[in-house]
C-alpha positions in Angstrom: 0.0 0.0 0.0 1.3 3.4 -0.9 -0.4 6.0 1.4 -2.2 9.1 -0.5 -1.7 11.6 2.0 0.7 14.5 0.8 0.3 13.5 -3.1 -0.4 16.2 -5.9 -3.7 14.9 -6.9 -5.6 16.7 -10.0 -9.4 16.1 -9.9 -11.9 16.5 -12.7 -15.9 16.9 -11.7 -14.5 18.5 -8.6 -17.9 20.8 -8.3 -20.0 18.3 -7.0 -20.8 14.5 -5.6 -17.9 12.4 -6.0 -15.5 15.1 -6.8 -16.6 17.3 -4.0 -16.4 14.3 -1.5 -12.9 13.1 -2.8 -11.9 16.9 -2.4 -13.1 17.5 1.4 -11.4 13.8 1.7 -8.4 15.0 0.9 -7.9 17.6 1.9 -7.6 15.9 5.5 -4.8 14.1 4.3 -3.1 17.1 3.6 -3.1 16.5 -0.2 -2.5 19.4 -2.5 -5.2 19.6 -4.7 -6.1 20.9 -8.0 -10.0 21.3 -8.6 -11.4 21.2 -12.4 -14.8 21.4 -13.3 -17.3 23.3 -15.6 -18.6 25.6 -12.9 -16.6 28.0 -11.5 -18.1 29.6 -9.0 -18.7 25.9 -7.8 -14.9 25.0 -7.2 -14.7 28.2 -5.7 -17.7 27.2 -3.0 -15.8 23.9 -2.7 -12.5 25.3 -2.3 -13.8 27.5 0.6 -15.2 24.6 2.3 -11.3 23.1 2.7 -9.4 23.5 5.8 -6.0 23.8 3.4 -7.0 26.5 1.3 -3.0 27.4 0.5 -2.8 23.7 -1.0 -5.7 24.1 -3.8 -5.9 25.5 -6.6 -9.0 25.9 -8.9 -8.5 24.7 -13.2 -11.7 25.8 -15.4 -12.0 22.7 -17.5 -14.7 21.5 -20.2 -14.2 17.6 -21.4 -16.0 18.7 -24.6 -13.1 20.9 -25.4 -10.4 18.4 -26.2 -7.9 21.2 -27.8 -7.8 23.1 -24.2 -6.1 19.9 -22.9 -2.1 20.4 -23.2 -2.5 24.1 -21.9 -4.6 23.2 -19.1 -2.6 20.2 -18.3 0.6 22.7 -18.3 -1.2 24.7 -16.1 -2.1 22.0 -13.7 1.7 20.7 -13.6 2.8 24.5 -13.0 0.4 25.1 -9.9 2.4 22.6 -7.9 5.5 21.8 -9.7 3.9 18.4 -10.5 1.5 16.0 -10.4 1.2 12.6 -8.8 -2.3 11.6 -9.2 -5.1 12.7 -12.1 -8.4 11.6 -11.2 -10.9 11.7 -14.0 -14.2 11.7 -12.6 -16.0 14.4 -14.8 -18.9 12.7 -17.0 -22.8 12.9 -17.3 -25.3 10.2 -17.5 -27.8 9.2 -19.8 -31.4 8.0 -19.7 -33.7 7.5 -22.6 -34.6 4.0 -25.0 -32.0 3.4 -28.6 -35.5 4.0 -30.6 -36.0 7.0 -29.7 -32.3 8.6 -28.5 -31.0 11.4 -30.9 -27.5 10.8 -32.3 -26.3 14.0 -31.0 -26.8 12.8 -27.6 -24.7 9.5 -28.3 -21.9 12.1 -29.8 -22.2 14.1 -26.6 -21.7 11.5 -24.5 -18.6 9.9 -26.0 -17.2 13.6 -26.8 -17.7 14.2 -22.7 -17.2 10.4 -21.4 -14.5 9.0 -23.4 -12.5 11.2 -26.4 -12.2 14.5 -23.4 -10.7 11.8 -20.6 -8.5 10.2 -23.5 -7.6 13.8 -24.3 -6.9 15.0 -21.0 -4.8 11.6 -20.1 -3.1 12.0 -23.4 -2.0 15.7 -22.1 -0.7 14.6 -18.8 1.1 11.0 -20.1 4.7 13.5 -20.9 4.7 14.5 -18.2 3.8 11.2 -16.0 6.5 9.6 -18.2 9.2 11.7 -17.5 9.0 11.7 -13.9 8.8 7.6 -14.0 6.0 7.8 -11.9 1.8 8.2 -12.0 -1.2 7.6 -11.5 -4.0 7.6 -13.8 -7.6 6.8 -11.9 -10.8 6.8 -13.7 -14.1 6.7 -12.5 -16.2 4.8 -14.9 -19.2 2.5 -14.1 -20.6 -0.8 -13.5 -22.2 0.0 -16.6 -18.7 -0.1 -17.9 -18.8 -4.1 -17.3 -22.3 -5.1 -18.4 -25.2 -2.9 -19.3 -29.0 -1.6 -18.8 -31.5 -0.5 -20.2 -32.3 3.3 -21.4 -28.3 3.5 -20.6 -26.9 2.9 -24.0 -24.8 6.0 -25.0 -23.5 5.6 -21.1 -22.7 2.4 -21.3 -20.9 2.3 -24.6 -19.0 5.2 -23.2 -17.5 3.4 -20.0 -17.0 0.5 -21.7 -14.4 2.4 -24.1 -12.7 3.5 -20.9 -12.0 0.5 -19.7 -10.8 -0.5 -23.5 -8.4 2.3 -23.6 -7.1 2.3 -20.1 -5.9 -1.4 -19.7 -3.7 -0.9 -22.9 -2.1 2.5 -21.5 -1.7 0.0 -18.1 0.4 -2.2 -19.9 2.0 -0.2 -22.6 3.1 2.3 -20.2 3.8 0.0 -16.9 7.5 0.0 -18.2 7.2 3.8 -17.1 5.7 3.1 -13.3 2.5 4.4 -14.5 0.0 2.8 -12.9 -4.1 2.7 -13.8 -6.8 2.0 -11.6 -10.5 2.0 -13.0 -13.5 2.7 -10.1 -16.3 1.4 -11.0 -19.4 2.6 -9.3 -22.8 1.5 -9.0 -25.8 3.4 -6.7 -23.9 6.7 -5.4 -26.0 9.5 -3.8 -25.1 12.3 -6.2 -26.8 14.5 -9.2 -25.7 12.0 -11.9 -29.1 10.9 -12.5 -30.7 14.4 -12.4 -28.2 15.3 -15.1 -28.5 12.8 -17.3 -29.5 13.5 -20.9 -32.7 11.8 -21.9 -33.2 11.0 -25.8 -33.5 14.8 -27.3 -30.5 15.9 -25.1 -32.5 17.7 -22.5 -31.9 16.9 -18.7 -34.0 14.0 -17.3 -34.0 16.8 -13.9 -35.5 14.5 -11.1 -33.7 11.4 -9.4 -34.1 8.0 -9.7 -35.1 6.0 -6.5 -32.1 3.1 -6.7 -29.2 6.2 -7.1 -30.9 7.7 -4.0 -30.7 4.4 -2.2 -27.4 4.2 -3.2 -23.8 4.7 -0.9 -23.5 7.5 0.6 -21.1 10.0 -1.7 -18.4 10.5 1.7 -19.0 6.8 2.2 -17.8 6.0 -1.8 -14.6 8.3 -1.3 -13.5 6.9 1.7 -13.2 3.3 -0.3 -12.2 4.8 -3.3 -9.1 6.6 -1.3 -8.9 2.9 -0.5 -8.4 2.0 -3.8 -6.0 3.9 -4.8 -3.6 3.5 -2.7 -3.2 -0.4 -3.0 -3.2 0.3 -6.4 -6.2 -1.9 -7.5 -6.4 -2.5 -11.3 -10.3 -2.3 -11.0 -12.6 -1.7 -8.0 -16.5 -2.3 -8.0 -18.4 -0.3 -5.0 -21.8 -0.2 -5.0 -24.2 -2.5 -3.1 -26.1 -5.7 -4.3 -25.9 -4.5 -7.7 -22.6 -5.6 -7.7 -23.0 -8.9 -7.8 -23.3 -8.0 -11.8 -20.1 -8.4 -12.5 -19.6 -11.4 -11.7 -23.1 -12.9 -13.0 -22.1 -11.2 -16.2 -18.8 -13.4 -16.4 -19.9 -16.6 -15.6 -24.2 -16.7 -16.2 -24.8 -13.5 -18.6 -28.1 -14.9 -19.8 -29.2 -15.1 -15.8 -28.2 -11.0 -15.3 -29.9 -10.2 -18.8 -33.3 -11.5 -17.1 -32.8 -10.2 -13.7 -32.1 -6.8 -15.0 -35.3 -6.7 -17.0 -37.2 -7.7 -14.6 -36.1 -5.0 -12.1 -36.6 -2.6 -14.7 -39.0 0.2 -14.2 -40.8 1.6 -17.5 
């Protein structure tokens, strides 16, 4: 195990839920931090909430705006000297049926999900390399190891991160980098209020198995965890869990009990 606390630790989605709990998390472990999101003003409300406010420092970043990414990551490297740790945790949601889901929305989420992660890792991999040392952790999804309804752009999404990070694992393990992929199920955050629904619009209410999910200080906590043993994958979530390994050894089994525990 290779303790977190003191590291350099860059964190997308930093405005809210997991972000936001990784960040107050910590921050108690005297990590110096450096908080990306969307939402300014958000970081900034975040940032306030710290006890270490001399060891963050606040990055505007939009996924969606993949060019952005070597300037920003420069800028990230310069506000400590270096980084140790890039957590990608930015990423919306989706929830609407294939008949009737727009393509744009299916661009939008691979745009955000996927190509602006693979942009931003791409950005900080110099710099990871020539310091012999890394570590790339991505947030992705249960639905990133089998799938459910009305989750289809979502799910194709996560499943390309998990594609694209195990090869940088082993091309780059020569280099001490080191990849760990968190895969979530049921957290208590916004995710499913801000998921796009089939004409890209927000679905704007929550869904009653995310709100019955972990708590969001309770997911950090093992996703700290984690980290620091260096897990190639992690699953946290509660029953639903079980999924993964249904999927591997009886997928016809899962495909039936997740239709029948699907609502609408």
């Amino acid at each position: 195990m290779q303790p977190i606390d003191g590291k350099t630790v860059w964190i997308t989605g930093a405005s809210s839920g997991i972000g936001e709990a990784l960040t107050y998390a910590l921050d108690k472990k005297n990590c110096k931090l450096i908080l990306s999101s969307r939402k300014e003003p958000e970081l900034q409300r975040v940032k306030s909430n710290c006890g270490n406010l001399e060891n963050i420092k606040t990055i505007p970043l939009d996924l969606a705006d993949y060019g952005k990414m070597p300037e920003l990551a420069k800028d990230a490297i310069a506000a400590f000297g270096q980084i140790d740790i890039l957590i990608n945790n930015a990423g919306i949601s989706q929830r609407s049926l294939v008949v009737d889901t727009e393509f744009e929305v299916y661009k939008k989420l691979i745009d955000i999900n996927y190509l602006g992660t693979v942009a931003l890792t791409k950005a900080l991999l110099p710099h990871f390399i020539r310091n012999k040392k890394g570590h790339f952790v991505t947030i992705t999804s249960l639905m990133g190891k089998f799938a459910g309804p009305q989750r289809s752009g979502y799910c194709g999404s996560k499943h390309a991160l998990h594609g694209f990070f195990d090869v940088l694992r082993m091309e780059h393990e020569k280099d001490t980098i080191d990849v760990t992929l968190i895969c979530p199920g049921y957290v208590r955050t916004n995710i499913d209020k801000n998921a796009l629904t089939a004409d890209g619009s927000l679905q704007g209410r929550h869904d009653e198995e995310n709100q019955n999910g972990l708590k969001v200080a309770v997911f950090a906590k093992k996703m700290i965890h984690a980290i620091e043993r260096k897990k190639f994958e992690a699953y946290m979530g509660k029953k639903e869990v079980m999924g993964i390994y249904l999927k591997r050894f009886f997928p016809k089994l899962l495909h039936k009990i997740v239709l029948k525990n699907t609502v609408g």
